[in-house]
C-alpha positions as CSV (number, residue, x, y, z in Angstrom):
1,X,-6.6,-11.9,39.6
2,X,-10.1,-10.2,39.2
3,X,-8.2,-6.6,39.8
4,X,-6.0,-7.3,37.1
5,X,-8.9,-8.7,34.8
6,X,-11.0,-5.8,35.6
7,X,-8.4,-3.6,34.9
8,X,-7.4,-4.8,31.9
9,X,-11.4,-4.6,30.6
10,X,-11.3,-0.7,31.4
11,X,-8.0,0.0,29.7
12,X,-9.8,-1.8,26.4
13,X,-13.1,0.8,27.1
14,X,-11.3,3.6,27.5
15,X,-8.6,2.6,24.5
16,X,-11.4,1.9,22.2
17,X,-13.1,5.5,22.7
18,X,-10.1,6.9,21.6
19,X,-10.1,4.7,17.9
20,X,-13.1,6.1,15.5
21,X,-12.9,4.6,12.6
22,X,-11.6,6.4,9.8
23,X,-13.9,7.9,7.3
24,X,-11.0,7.3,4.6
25,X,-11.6,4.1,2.4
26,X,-8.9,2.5,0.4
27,X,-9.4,0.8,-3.2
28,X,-6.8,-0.7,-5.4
29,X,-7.7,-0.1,-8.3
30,X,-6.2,-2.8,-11.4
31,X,-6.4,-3.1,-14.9
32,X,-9.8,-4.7,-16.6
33,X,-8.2,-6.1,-19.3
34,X,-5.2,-8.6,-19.1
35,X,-1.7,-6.9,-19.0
36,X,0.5,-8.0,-21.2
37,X,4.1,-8.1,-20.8
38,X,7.1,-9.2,-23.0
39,X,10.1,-11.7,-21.7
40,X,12.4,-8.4,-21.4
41,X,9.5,-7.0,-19.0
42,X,10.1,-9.6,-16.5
43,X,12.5,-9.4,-13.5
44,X,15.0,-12.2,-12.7
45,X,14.2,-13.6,-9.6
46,X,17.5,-13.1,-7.5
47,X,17.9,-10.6,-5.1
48,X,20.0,-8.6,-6.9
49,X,17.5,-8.4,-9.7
50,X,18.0,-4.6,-10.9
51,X,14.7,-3.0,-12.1
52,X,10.7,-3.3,-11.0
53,X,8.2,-4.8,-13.9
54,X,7.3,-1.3,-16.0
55,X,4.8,-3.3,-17.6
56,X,2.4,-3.0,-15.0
57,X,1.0,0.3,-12.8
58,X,-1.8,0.1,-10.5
59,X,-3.8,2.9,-9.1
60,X,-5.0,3.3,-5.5
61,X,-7.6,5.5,-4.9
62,X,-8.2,7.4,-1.2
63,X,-11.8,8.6,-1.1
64,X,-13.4,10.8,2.1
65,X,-16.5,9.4,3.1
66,X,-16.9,11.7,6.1
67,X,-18.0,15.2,6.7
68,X,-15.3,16.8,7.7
69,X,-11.8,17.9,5.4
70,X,-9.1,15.0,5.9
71,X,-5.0,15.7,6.2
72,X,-2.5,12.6,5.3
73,X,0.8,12.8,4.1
74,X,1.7,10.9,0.9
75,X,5.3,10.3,-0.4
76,X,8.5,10.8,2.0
77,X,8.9,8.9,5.3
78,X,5.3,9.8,6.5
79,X,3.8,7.1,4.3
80,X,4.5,4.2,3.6
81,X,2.5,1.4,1.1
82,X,2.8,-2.6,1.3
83,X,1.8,-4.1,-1.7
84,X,1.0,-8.0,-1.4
85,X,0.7,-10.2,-4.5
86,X,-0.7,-13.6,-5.0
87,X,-0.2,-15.6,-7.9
88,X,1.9,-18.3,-9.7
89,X,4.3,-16.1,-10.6
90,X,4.6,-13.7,-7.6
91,X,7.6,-12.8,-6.2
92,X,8.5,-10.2,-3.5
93,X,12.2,-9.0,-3.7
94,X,12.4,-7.1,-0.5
95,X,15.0,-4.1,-0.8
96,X,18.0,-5.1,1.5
97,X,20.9,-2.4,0.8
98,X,21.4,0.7,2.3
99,X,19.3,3.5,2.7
100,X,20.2,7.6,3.7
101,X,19.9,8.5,7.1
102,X,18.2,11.7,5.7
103,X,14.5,12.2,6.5
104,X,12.5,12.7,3.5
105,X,9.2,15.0,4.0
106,X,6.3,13.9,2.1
107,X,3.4,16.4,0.6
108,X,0.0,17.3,2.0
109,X,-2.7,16.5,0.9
110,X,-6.1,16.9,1.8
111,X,-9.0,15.0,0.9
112,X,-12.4,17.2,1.4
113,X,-15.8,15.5,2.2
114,X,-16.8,13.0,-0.7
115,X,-13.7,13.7,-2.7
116,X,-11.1,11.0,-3.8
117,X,-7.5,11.4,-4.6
118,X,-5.6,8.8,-6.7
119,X,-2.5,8.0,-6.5
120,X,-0.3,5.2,-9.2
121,X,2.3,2.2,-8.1
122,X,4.6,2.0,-10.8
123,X,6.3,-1.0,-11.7
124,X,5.2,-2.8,-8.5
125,X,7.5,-0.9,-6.5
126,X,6.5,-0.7,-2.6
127,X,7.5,-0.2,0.8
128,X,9.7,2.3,2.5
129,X,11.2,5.2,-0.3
130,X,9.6,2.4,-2.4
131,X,12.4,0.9,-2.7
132,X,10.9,-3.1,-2.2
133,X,9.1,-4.3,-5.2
134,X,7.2,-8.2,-6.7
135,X,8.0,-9.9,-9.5
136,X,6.0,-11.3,-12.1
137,X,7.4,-14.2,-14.0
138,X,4.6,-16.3,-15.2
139,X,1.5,-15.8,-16.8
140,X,-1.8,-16.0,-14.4
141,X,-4.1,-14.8,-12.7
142,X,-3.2,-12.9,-9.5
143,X,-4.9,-11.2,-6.5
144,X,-3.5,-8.1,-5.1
145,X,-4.0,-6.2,-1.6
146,X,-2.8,-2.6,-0.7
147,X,-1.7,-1.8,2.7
148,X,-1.4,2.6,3.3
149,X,-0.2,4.3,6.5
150,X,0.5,8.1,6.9
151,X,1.6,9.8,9.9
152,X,0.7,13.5,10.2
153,X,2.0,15.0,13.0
154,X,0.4,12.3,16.1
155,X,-2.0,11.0,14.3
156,X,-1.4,7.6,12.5
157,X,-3.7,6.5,9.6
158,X,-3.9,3.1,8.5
159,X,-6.0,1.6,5.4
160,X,-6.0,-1.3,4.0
161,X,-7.4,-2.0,0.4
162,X,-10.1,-4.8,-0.8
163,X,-8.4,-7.8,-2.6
164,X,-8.4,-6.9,-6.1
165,X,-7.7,-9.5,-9.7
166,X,-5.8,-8.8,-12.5
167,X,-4.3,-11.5,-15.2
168,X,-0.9,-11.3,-16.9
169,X,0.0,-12.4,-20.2
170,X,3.2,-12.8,-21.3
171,X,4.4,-12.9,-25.1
């Protein structure tokens, strides 16, 4: 039993020299001022609902806090975003249908020292081929978090986004 605890505390060393911690940061950023949407702009809430909320487009923002030139891959299969929504009228409608068995390469892009790239989320669409999107069918205020992974060649990136308001209002 102490073998296998022992081991199991040198596999943990050894694992954690291998994880730095990235010098990529993550920020959702949201509108300041409430968005307003119409009653055409919001989606019914059954999962065949056709269409993501075009009312509303957040931006994410990937900035380089290190010293060295950073390489993810953005768009394709590489990356992938999960967008997570809080609010009264918050709805995910995950994308159940078929998908193409073809692979889909994303672009590179590379993020020097101190430099930032943004990115936008249109209509609240997320998820693989964002093809998975949230609903918004109430007025409210809701809280937002951005999940972003890229794979470039071996090496897996994963960030994840403060928790970020914004307020709906519908007319």
């Amino acid at each position: 039993m102490n073998t296998l605890f022992l081991s199991c505390l040198v596999a943990l060393f050894f694992c954690s020299l291998g994880m730095a911690e990235s010098p990529l940061k993550l920020e959702l950023l949201v509108p300041h001022n409430p968005v307003t949407l119409s009653k055409a702009d919001l989606v019914k809430m059954d999962s065949g609902a056709k269409g993501p909320v075009l009312g509303i487009t957040l931006l994410y923002r990937i900035t380089n806090t290190g010293k060295q030139a950073v390489e993810i891959r953005h768009g394709g299969d590489e990356s992938t975003i999960s967008l997570s929504i809080q609010g009264p009228g918050a709805a995910n409608i995950p994308y159940r249908g078929p998908m193409t068995a073809d692979y889909r390469m994303g672009k590179n892009v590379t993020i020097g020292p101190g430099e930032s790239q943004q990115f936008q989320i249109k209509g609240l669409a997320y998820g693989a081929r964002n093809m998975s999107r949230w609903s918004i069918s109430k007025a409210g205020d809701y809280e937002a978090t951005l999940k972003f992974s890229s794979r470039t060649g071996r090496k897996v990136t994963m960030l994840t986004s403060n928790p970020t308001q914004f307020s709906v209002v519908i007319k």
